[in-house]
VOLUM-438387 format. One record per residue (C-alpha): residue in three letters; x, y, z. Coordinates in nm, 3 decimals, decimal comma. Each point is the difference from the previous one (the first is absolute). Layout:
BEGIN
ALA / X / Y / Z
...
# end
This chain:
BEGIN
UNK / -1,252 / -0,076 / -1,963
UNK / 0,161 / 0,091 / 0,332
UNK / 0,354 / -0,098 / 0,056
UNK / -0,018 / -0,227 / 0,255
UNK / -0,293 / -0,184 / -0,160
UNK / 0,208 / -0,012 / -0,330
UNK / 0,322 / -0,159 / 0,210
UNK / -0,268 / -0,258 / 0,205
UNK / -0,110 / -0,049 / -0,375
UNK / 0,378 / -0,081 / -0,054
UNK / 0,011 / -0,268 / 0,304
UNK / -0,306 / -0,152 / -0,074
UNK / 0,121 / -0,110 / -0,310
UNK / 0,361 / -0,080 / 0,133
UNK / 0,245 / 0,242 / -0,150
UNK / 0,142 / 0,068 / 0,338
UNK / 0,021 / -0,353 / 0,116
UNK / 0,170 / -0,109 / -0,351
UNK / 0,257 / 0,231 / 0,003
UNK / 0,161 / -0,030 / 0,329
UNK / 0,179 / -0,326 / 0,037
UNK / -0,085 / -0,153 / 0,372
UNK / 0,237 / -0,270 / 0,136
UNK / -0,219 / -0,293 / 0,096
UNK / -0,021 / -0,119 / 0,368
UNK / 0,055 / -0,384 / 0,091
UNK / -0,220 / -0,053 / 0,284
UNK / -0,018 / -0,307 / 0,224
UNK / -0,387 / -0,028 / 0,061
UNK / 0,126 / -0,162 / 0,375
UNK / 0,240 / 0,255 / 0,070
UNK / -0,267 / 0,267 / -0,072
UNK / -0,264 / -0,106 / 0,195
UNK / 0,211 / -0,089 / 0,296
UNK / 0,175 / 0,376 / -0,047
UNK / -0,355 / 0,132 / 0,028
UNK / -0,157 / -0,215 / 0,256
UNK / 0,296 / 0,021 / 0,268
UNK / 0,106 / 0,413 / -0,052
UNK / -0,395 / 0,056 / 0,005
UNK / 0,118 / 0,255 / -0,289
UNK / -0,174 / 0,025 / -0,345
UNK / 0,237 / 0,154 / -0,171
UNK / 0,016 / -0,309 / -0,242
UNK / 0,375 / -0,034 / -0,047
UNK / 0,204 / -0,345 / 0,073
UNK / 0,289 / 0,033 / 0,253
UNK / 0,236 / 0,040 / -0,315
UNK / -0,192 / 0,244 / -0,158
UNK / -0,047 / 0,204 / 0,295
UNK / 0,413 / -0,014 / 0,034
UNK / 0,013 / 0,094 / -0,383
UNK / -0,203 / 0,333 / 0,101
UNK / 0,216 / 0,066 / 0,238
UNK / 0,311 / -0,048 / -0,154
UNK / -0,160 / 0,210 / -0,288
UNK / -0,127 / 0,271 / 0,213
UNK / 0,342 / 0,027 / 0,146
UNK / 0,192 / 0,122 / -0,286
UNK / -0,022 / 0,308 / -0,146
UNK / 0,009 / 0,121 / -0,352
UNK / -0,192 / 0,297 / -0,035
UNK / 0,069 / 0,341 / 0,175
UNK / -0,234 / 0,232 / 0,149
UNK / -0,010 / 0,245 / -0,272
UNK / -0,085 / -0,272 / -0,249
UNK / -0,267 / -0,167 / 0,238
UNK / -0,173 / 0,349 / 0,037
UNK / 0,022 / 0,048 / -0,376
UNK / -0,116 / -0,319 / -0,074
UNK / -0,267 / 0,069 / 0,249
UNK / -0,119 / 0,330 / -0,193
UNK / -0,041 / -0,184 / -0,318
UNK / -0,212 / -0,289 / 0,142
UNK / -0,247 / 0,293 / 0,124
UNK / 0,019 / 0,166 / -0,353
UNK / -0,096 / -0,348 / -0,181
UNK / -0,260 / -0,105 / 0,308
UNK / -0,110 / 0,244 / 0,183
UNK / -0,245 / -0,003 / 0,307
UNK / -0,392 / 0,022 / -0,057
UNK / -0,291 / 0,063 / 0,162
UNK / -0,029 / -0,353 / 0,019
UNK / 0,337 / -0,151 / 0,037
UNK / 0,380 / 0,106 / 0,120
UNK / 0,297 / 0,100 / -0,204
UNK / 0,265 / -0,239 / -0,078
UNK / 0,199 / 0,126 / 0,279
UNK / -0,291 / -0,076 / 0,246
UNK / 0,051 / -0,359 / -0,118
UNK / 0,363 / 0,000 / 0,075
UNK / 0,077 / -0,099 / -0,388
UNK / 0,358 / 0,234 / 0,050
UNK / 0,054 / -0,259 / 0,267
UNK / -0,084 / -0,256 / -0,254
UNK / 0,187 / 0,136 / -0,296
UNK / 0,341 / 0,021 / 0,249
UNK / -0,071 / -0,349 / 0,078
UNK / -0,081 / -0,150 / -0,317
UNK / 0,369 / 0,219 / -0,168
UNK / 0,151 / -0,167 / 0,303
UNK / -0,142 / -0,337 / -0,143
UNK / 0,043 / 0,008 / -0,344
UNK / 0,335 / 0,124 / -0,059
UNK / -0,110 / 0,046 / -0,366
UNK / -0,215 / 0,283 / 0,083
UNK / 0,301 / 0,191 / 0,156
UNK / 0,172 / 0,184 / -0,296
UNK / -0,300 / 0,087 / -0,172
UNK / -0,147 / 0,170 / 0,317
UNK / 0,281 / 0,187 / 0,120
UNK / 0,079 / 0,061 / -0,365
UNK / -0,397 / 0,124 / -0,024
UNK / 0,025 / 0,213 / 0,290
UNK / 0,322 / 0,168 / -0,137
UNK / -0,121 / 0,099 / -0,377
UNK / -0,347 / 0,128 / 0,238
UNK / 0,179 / 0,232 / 0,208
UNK / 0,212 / 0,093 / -0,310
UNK / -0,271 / 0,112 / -0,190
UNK / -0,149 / 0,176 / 0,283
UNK / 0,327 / 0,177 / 0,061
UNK / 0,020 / 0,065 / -0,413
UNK / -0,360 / 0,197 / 0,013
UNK / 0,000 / 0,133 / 0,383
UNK / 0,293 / -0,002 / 0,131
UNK / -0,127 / -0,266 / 0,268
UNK / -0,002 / -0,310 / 0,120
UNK / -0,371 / -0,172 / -0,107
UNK / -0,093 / 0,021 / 0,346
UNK / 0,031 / 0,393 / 0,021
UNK / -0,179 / 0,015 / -0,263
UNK / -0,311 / 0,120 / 0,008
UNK / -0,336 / -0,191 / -0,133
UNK / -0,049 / 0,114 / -0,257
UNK / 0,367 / -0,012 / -0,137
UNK / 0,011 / -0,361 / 0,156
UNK / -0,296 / -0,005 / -0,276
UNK / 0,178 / 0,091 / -0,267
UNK / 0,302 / -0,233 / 0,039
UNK / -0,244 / -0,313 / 0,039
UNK / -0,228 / 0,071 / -0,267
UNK / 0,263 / -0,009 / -0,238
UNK / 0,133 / -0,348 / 0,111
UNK / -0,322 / -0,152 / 0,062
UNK / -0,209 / 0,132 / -0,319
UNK / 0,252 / 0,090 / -0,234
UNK / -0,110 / 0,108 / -0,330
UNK / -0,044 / -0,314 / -0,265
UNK / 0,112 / 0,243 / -0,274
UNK / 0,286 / 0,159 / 0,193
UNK / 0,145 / -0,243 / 0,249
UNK / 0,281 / 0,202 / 0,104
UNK / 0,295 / -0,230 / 0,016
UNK / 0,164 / 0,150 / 0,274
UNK / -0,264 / -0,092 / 0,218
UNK / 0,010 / -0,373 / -0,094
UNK / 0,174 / -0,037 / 0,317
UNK / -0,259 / 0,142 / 0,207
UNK / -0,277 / -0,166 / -0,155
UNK / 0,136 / -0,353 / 0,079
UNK / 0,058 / 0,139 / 0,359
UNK / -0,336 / 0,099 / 0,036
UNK / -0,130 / -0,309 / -0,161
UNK / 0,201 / -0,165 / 0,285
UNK / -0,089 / 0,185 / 0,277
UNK / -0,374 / 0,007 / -0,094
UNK / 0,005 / -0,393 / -0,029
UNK / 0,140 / -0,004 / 0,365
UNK / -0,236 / 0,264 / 0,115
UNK / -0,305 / -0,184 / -0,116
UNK / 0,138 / -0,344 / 0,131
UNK / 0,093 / 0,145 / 0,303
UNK / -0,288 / 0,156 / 0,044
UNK / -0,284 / -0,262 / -0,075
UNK / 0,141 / -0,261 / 0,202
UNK / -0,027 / 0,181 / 0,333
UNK / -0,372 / 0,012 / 0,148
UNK / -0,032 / 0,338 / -0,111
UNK / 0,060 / -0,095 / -0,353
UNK / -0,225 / -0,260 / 0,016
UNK / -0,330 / 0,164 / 0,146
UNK / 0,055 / 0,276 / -0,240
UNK / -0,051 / -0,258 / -0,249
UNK / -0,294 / -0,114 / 0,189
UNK / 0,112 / -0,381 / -0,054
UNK / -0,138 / -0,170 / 0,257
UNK / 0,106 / -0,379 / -0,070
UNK / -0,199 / -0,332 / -0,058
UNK / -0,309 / 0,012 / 0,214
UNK / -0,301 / -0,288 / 0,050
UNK / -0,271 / 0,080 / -0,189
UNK / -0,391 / -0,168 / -0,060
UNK / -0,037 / -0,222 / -0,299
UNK / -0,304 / -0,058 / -0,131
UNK / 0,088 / -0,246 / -0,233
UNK / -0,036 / 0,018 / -0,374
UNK / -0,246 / 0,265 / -0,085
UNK / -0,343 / -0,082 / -0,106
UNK / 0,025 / 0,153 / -0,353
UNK / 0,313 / -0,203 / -0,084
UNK / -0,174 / -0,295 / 0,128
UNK / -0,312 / 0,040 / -0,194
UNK / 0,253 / 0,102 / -0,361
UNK / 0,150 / -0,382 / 0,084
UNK / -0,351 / -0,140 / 0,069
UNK / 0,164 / -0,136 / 0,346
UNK / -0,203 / 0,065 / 0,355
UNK / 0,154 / -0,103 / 0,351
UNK / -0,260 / -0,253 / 0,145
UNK / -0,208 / 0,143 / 0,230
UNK / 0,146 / -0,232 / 0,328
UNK / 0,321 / 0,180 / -0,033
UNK / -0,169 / 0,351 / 0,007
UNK / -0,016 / 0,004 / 0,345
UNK / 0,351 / -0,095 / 0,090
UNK / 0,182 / 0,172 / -0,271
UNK / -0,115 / 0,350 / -0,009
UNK / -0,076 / 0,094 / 0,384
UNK / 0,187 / 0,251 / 0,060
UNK / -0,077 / -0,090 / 0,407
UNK / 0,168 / -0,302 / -0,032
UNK / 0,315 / 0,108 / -0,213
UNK / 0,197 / -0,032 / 0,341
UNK / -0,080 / -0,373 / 0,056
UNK / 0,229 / -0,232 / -0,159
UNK / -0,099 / -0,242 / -0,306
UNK / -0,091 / -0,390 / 0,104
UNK / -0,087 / -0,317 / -0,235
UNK / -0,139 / -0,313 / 0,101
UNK / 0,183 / -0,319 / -0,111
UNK / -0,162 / -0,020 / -0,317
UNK / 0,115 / 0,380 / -0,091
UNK / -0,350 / 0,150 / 0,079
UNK / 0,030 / 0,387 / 0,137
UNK / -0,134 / 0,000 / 0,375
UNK / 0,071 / 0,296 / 0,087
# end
């Protein structure tokens, strides 16, 4: 299986989702909707949240070096397709320096994580992990993200738990943009035609719609009109 099938595989199943703790937003259903109807915006954010951004977006954590290294590794865990972008077309650095920005929590491990990287890169090549070429960019990340079950190495323990990390916030990052999502190929609730209960369950339960409601129930023409009863709870329409 392809890599970026195995990690939608991942997301699907919500390993990514589960392991990155989201603060929850308190939304004023009022607020919103007057926020959306009178800025003509649909960005979707309450006046508070939209200052939170801000504020957020303001500050400043992580330096360039670390943004463009961070950058690198999101395009070695997703990278583009025929079919889709990388994670840097998606903007998920943008979203990682947000979300460290955030989360305070994710701060020390990341800059820690980006350290021991360009450490070990320095160790085999003499370079930072972003001089590195691919294929020793290759080598570094295979041993953190498939390390050997018999021979874990526990030096790298600290790189696999940064790479754990930074895949989590790749993937989340990622599949919540609208890139992510029609790489997926999720494409929501939609209407759809029922036919009501199929004939062969019917006929297992020895039930049968009567033959009056045929009409009504099951043309598809009509599927647009809405249901009426008379007084005594008779269909009409």
């Amino acid at each position: 299986m392809k890599r970026r099938e195995t990690l939608k595989t991942l997301l699907i199943g919500g390993i990514a989702g589960a392991t990155i703790p989201m603060q929850g937003c308190k939304t004023d259903a009022a607020e919103h909707v007057e926020e959306v109807l009178t800025s003509g915006s649909l960005y979707g954010r309450t006046p508070s949240e939209k200052n939170h951004d801000e504020r957020v977006n303001g500050e400043e954590f992580l330096n360039e070096s670390e943004i463009a290294t961070i950058a690198t590794l999101c395009d070695i865990i997703l990278p583009a397709t025929p079919s889709a972008g990388s994670a840097t077309d998606a903007g998920v650095p943008e979203f990682i320096d947000f979300i460290v920005k955030d989360l305070p929590a994710h701060q020390l491990p990341i800059r820690g994580g980006l350290m021991w990287l360009n450490g070990e890169s320095t160790l085999r090549y003499n370079k930072a992990f972003v001089d590195c070429s691919d294929a020793e960019q290759k080598s570094i990340i295979d041993d953190i993200a498939y390390p050997d079950p018999e021979n874990k190495k526990p030096e790298m323990s600290q790189g696999r738990a940064f790479f754990r990390r930074m895949r989590n916030l790749t993937l989340t990052g990622y599949y919540t943009t609208k890139m992510g999502i029609d790489d997926l190929g999720y494409v929501g609730n939609r209407p759809n035609l029922w036919d009501g209960v199929p004939q062969d369950v019917l006929d297992k339960h020895g039930l049968s719609y009567p033959e009056e409601w045929m009409p009504k129930f099951v043309n598809h023409d009509n599927r647009d009109i809405q249901a009426e009863w008379d007084e005594q709870g008779n269909l009409i329409s």
